[in-house]
C-alpha angles and dihedrals in degrees: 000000000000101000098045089049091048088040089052101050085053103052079042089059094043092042091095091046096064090036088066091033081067093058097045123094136192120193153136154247144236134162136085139299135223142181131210120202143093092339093051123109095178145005093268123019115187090210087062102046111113146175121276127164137172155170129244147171124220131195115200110211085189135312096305104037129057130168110215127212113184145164118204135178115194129167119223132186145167139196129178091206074086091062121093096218117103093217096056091042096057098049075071096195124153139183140171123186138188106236112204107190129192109190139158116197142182125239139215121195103198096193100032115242125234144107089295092049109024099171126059137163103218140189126225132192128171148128127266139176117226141191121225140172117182109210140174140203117246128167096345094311128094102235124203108242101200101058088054091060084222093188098039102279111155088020114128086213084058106036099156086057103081120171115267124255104258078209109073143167133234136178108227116214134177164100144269157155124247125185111185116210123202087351085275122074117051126206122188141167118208150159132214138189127200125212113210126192091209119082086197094085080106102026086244128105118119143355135350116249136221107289098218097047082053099053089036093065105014115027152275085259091052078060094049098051090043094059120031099158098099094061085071100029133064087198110030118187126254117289109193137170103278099025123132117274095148157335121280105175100069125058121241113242133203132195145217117207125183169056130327130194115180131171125215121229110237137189115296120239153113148095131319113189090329092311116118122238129193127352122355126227090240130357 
């Protein structure tokens, strides 16, 4: 009588636990990343589709409402030698950078999702950190652009222009689809669109600078980098200070594309070689 009374009021106080175990998911995934800035000729270039893959953890509220925890890593690059236009052809940069994100989101099942209603488009919507390091390939060798100020940053001739944090935010936003199997087991497609408040995804945002200011203070590489035109070109245009290297009036923005496959905790419970373990049906 003891023991079934001790071993009730356990499976009483962990009864709550399991029951949020049960809402609660971990998962992964798995799809393609993409950028969109200064080197994208359109909303969405095949040539600059690339893997990306994560982890994350999601707690169900009910069948409506979850709450999302996620790390994802994504490349993304750019090259203008994919635009049509001569002139930004013939700029000729290029870049590619590891993104490192850390989000959480919130997520809205339209539909609801449970065993009455297995299948739901849904809506998310968060906030993330994220890692970058823009990069590009010279001579053989992949070369860190921040560091360089390739557009005057940490120059006393340019001191509004200041380098840009490494360490940045974004606000993730998107849609997708989830079937759930066996209640268990959950499957989704989605798409997702981040929303940076740097336009340095790319290195790229505003003017050229004086080239001798430039190599005076930070380097003959830091030219180089700046203006690649003449590597393609036997007679590259002008590159003044002032000229047009970017856009700064409009944020660079990178995507997550995939898939997603998550499995829900359940109680624990069972039998070992004949032998019960956790909560009984009935004491």
């Amino acid at each position: 009588m003891i023991r079934t009374a001790l071993l009730a009021l356990l499976c009483i106080i962990g009864l709550p636990l399991a029951s949020q175990a049960q809402n609660f998911e971990l998962g992964v995934f798995g799809g393609v990343a993409h950028y969109n800035g200064e080197m994208t000729p359109s909303r969405i270039t095949a040539e600059q589709l690339n893997e990306s893959f994560g982890v994350f953890g999601r707690y169900n509220f009910n069948s409506h409402f979850a709450l999302r925890g996620a790390i994802t890593y994504g490349r993304l690059s750019g090259d203008d030698a994919n635009h049509t236009s001569p002139d930004l052809v013939a700029r000729n940069l290029s870049f590619r950078s590891n993104v490192y994100e850390f989000g959480v989101t919130g997520e809205y099942n339209l539909l609801g999702l449970d065993k009455y209603m297995p299948f739901s488009p849904y809506l998310f919507a968060g906030i993330a950190v994220f890692h970058h390091n823009p990069q590009a390939l010279y001579n053989g060798t992949w070369v860190d652009l921040q560091p360089l100020g390739t557009e005057g940053q940490g120059t006393a001739a340019y001191p509004e222009r200041r380098p840009y944090s490494l360490w940045q935010v974004s606000i993730p936003f998107g849609a997708g689809v989830k079937v759930q199997f066996a209640e268990k087991v959950t499957l989704g497609v989605e798409a997702g669109l981040r929303r940076t408040f740097t336009d340095y995804l790319d290195d790229v945002s505003t003017t050229y600078v004086d080239r001798g200011i430039l190599a005076n203070e930070n380097g003959q590489l830091a030219v180089r980098m700046m203006d690649r035109s003449g590597e393609i070109m036997s007679d590259p245009p002008a590159r003044s200070e002032g000229s047009i290297r970017g856009n700064p009036d409009v944020q660079d923005y990178y995507a997550f594309m995939g898939m997603t496959l998550s499995i829900k905790l359940g109680k624990l419970g069972g039998r070992f070689r004949g032998v019960q373990y956790g909560c009984p049906g009935k004491f």
